[in-house]
N, C-alpha and C positions, 0 to 999 in steps of 0.2 A: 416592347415599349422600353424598356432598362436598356435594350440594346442600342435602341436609334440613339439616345442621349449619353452613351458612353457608360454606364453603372451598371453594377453587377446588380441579380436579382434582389437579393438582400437590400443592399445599398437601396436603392430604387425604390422600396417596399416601405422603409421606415421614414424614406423623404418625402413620400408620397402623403404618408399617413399626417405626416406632421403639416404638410402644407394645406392639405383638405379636409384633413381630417375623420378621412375616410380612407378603406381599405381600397387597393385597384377595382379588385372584384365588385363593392358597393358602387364605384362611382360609374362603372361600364352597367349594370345593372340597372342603375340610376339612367342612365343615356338610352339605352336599349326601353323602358319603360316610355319618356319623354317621347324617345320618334314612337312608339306604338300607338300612345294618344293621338300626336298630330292625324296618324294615321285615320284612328279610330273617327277622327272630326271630320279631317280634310277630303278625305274619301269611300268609294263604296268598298273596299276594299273588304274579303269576310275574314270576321275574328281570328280564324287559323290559319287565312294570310299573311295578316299583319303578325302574327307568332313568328312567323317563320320567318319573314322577313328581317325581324326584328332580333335572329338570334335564338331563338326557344326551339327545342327540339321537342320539348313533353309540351304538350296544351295546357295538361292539368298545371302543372309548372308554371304555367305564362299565365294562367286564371289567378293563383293564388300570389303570387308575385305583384301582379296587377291592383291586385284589391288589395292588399296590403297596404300601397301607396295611396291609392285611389279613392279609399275605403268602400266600392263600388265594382262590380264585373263587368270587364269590357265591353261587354250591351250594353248594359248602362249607362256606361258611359256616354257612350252614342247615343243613346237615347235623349241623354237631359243635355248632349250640344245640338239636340236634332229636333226643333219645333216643330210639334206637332196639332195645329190648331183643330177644336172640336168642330162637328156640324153644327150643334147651337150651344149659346149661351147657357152655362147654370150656375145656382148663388152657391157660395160657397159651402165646402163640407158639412154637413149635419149631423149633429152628434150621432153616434150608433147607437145611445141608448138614452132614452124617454127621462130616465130617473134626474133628479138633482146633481147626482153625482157622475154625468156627463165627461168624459175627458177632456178637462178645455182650462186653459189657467184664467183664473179669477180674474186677472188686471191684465188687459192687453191692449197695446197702442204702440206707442214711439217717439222716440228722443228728440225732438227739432235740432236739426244742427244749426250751421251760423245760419240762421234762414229771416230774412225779411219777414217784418208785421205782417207783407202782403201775402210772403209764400206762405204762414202759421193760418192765418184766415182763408186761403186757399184749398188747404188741406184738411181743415176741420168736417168737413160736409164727406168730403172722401172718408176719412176714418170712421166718420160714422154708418158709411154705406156697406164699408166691410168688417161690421161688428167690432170694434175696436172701442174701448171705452174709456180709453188714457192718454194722455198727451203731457208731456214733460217738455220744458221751455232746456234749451240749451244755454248753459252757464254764460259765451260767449253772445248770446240775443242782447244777454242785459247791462251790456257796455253803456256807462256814461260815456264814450267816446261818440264824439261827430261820424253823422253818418257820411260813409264812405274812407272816413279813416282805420287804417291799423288800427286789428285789437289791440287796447289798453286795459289791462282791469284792474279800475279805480274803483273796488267794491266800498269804499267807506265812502265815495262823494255820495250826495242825494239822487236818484234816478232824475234827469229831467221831467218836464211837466209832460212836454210831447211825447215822451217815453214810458208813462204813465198811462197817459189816454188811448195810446198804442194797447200797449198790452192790458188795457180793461176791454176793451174792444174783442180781444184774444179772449178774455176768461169769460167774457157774457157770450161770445158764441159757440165755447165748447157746453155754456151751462145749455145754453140752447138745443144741443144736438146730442145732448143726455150723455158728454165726456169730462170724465174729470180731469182738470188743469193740475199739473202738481211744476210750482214755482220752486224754480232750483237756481244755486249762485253756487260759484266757486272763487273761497274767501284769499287763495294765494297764486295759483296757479298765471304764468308770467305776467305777475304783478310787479310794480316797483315798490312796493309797501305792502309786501306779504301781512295776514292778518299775526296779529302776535297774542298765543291763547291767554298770557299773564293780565295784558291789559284792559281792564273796565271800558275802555274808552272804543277801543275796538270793536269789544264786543256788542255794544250798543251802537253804533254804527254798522255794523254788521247785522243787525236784528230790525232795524230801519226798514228795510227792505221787506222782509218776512212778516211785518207787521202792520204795513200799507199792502202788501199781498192777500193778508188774514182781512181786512178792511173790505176785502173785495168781495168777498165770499170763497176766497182759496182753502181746502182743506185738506190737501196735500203739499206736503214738501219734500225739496231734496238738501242736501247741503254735500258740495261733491270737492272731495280730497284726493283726488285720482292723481298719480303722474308729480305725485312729492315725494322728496326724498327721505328715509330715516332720519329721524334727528341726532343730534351729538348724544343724546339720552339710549341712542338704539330703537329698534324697533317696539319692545313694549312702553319703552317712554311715550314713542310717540302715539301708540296705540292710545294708551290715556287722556294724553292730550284731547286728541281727535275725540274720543268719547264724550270728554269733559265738554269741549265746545258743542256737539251734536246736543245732549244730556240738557243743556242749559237755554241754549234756543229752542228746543222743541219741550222743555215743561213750561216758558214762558208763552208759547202757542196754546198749549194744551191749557195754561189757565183762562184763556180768553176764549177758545172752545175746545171742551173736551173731546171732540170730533176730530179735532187736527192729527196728522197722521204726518211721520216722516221719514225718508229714505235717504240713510249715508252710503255716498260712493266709496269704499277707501282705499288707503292708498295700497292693499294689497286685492285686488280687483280680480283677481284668476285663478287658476291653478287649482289644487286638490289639496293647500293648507300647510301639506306636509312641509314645504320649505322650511327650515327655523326660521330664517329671520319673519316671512311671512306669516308662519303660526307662533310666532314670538307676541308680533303684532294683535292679530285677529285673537288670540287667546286674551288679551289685553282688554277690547271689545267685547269678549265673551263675556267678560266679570263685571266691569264698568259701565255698558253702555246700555240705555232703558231698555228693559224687555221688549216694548211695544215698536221700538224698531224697526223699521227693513232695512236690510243691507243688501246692497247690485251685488251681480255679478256674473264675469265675461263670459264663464264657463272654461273649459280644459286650458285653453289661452287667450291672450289679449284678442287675437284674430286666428281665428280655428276652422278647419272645414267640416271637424267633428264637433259635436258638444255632447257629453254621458252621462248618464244618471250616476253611476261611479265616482265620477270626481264633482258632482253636484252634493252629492252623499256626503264624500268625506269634507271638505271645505264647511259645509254645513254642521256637522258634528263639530268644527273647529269652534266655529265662530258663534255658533247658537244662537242665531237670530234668524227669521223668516227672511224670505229671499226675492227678488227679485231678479230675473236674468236682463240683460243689459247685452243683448246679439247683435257686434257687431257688422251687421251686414243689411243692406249694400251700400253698408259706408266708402265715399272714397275719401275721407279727410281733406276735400277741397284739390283732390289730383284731378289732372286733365286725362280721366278715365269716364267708363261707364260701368257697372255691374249690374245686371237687368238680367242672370237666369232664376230660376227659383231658388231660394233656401232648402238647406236639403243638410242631414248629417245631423238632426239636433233630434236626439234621440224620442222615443212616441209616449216615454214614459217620462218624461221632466216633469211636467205638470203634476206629478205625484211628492214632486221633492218641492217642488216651487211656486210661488202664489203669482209671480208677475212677469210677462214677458215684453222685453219692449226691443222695436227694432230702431236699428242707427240708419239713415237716410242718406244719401246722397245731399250734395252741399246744393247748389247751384240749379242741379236739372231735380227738380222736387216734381214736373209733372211727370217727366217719363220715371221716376221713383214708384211711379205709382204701378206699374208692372212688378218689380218684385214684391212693394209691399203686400200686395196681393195677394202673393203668394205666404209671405210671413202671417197677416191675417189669416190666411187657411189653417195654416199651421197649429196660429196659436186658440184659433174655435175648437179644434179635433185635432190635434197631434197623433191620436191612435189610426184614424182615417187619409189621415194626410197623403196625399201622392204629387210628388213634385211635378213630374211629366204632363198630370191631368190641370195641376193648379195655375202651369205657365199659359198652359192653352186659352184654359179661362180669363186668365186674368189680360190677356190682350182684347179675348173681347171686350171685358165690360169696356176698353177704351173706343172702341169703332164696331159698326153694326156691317162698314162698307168692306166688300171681298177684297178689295186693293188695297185698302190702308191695313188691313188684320194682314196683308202679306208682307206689306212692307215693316211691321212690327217685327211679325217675324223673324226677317232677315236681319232686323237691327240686335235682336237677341241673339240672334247665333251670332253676329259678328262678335257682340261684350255678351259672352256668355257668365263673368261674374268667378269673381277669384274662388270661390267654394268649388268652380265647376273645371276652371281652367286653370287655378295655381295661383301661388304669387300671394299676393298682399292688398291690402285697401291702395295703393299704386298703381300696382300694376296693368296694365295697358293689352290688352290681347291684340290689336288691331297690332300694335306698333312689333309686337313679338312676333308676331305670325310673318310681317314682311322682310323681318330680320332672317328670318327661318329660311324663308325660300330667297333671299340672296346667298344662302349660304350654301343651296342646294345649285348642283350642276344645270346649267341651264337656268338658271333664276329669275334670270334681267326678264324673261318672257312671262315666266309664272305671277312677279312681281307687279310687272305692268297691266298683267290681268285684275290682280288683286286690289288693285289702287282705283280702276276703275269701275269694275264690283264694289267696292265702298263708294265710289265716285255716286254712283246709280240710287245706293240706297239713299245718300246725301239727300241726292234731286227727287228722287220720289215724297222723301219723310218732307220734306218743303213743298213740295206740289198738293199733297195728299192733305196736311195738316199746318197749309199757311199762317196760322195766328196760335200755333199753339208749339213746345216743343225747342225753345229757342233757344235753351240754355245748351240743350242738346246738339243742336245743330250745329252750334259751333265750336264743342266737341269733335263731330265729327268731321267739320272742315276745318279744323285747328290738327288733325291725324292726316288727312289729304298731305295737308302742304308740306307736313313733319314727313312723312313717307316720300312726297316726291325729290326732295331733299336729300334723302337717303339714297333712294335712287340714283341719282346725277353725281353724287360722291363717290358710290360704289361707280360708277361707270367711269370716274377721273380716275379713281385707285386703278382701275381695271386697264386702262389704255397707258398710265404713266409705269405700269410692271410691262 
């Protein structure tokens, strides 16, 4: 490689490092891993094929190399891109054991992302069928802004009257279905009149909100500081701050019912603590902020395909206040993706460090969400029982009882099998990388065309099978058609204009 580019080994070695940031060795290793997955998915190919193929001489070698990345053994792998649907139907995991102290987290449900009054009332009946007893309003729902306009967040105007009777609608049907609502605002986040903690004026304007909530029968809340920066005071300044603001809204709840109960998101949301400026922060919160507390949190990072009791441990020792996890997944932050395999990577013993577990949704397709959340419900009843491979299978069914539509579910999962299984980030796109992959491969343009129409298929079946339902979906998936055929027809102008 130093050769074709003119540099001597040295040379080459330290330029290399610098521009990747990684050693040649890491990044070839890196590559060799990548094609072994495709492998592992795209083919029947056996394990100590794709080793070989891929470069590995020792097995043992390619098993531990593999997991290392992967966090998973090349079966496995295969295994969770490889649906596998049960003979029938069954509810989800049951504890292993009879006693009170069952392994299951206390608080479990999920975040509403930007989701419509209609998709919150939608979804309510579902979370209650999968044991789920939480539901948190995303900060983003309670826009004074016109609907169908850009977020604006004007958290100091009054909620409209419509906006009201909206979400009382929302909290008498989770009272209904035996879920607690926990009403959550986010007082700065791209606002144009960030809240400012000094002033009076803010602050009851700010508490407006949380007080017509309390009005309701609300007895959770959230007040969420996610995604701000330190202040000029530094990190434990603002750490105080933040305290002071949480501190003061939530004893003015608690005098009006001592039941009220509240959870700050902050703005150091991840990690294991140890960062300074992060435990500069959270150490800030340790001293200041009311014992009765909860405080989120993402787990090892913002978007992880692991989550450990390890760094649940140490973050927790930082900040000493109970805990709520906040798992990002399968969120796509409103990207034109899908993530529908199961959750998997969040350790079986959380629930021993953590009282709450809540999962982040999909924007847009909230019904087909309802596949992985599923699976997340499994998880968060019996963490110690949990089995990804078993939870995906089921949880297609509870969507269809019919052999053809649980097939074409299916297919729909292995296509977005879900950034935890296939890489990447709440963006990233499998459908769109995979056709990238095989124009890159010899012979392409044919493999390509296969694969456009293989997607094409599941398109037409998921609309034949399930006409009135699925729709956010669907055009999803024909919003990837047309992007891919696209690509196509570019790669084949490149290809005739060389």
């Amino acid at each position: 490689a130093a050769r074709s580019v003119g540099l001597s080994r040295r040379q080459f070695t330290e330029l290399f490092r610098k521009v990747t940031g990684q050693s040649w060795r890491q990044y070839v290793l890196g590559l060799r891993l990548k094609h072994a997955a495709e492998l592992l998915a795209g083919t029947d190919h056996s394990v100590s094929a794709v080793a070989f193929e891929c470069g590995f001489d020792d097995l043992s070698n390619f098993h531990h190399s593999f997991k290392s990345v992967h966090g998973c053994s090349p079966l496995s792998y295969r295994e969770q891109r490889r649906v596998r649907l049960p003979v029938s139907a069954s509810t989800l995991a049951e504890p292993s054991r009879a006693s009170s102290q069952a392994p299951a987290f206390k608080f479990r449900g999920i975040k509403g992302w930007s989701w419509t009054v209609e998709q919150y009332l939608e979804e309510i009946p579902v979370l209650a069928s999968l044991r789920m007893n939480f539901l948190m309003n995303c900060y983003r729902s309670m826009s004074a802004s016109p609907p169908g306009q850009p977020w604006c967040n004007e958290w100091w105007k009054p909620m409209p009257e419509a906006r009201k009777n909206a979400f009382a609608r929302i909290i008498r049907s989770c009272r209904e279905h035996g879920i607690a609502f926990c009403f959550a605002m986010h007082p700065q986040l791209d606002s144009p009149r960030p809240l400012d903690f000094r002033r009076g004026k803010d602050l009851e304007r700010f508490y407006q909100h949380y007080a017509w909530a309390q009005a309701q029968g609300v007895r959770w809340f959230s007040i969420c500081l996610d995604d701000t920066s330190w202040s000029t005071g530094g990190p434990g300044a603002l750490g105080a701050a933040h305290a002071g603001l949480v501190n003061t809204i939530f004893e003015r709840l608690q005098a009006g019912d001592s039941a009220a109960q509240m959870i700050l998101c902050p703005a150091a949301f991840w990690g294991d603590g140890t960062n300074p400026d992060q435990r500069a922060y959270l150490e800030a919160l340790a001293c200041q902020l009311h014992r009765d507390v909860f405080v989120f949190w993402n787990g090892d990072a913002i978007v992880t395909p692991r989550i450990t009791r390890v760094a649940a441990e140490s973050y927790k020792s930082v900040v000493k206040h109970r805990l709520f996890l906040w798992d990002n997944y399968p969120v796509n932050d409103g990207s034109p993706t899908l993530h529908l395999g199961p959750v998997s990577g969040r350790e079986p013993d959380l629930c021993e460090v953590i009282d709450g577990y809540l999962s982040n949704p999909m924007c847009t397709q909230n019904q087909i969400n309802r596949i992985p959340l599923a699976t997340c419900a499994d998880y968060a009843c019996n963490p110690e029982a949990y089995n990804p491979a078993r939870s995906i299978g089921h949880a297609m069914l509870r969507l269809t009882k019919a052999p053809a539509a649980q097939q074409v579910l299916k297919s729909l999962v292995e296509a977005y099998p879900g950034f935890i299984v296939a890489g990447g980030g709440t963006g990233t796109n499998p459908v769109r990388l995979r056709l990238g992959s095989l124009l890159q491969q010899a012979g392409g343009r044919s493999a390509a065309l296969g694969f456009i129409r293989h997607t094409e298929d599941i398109a037409a079946r998921l609309a034949k099978l399930f006409p009135a339902q699925f729709l956010a979906t669907r055009k999803t998936i024909r919003d990837d058609i047309l992007w891919m055929k696209g690509q196509l027809g570019r790669h084949e102008d490149l290809k005739a204009a060389r």
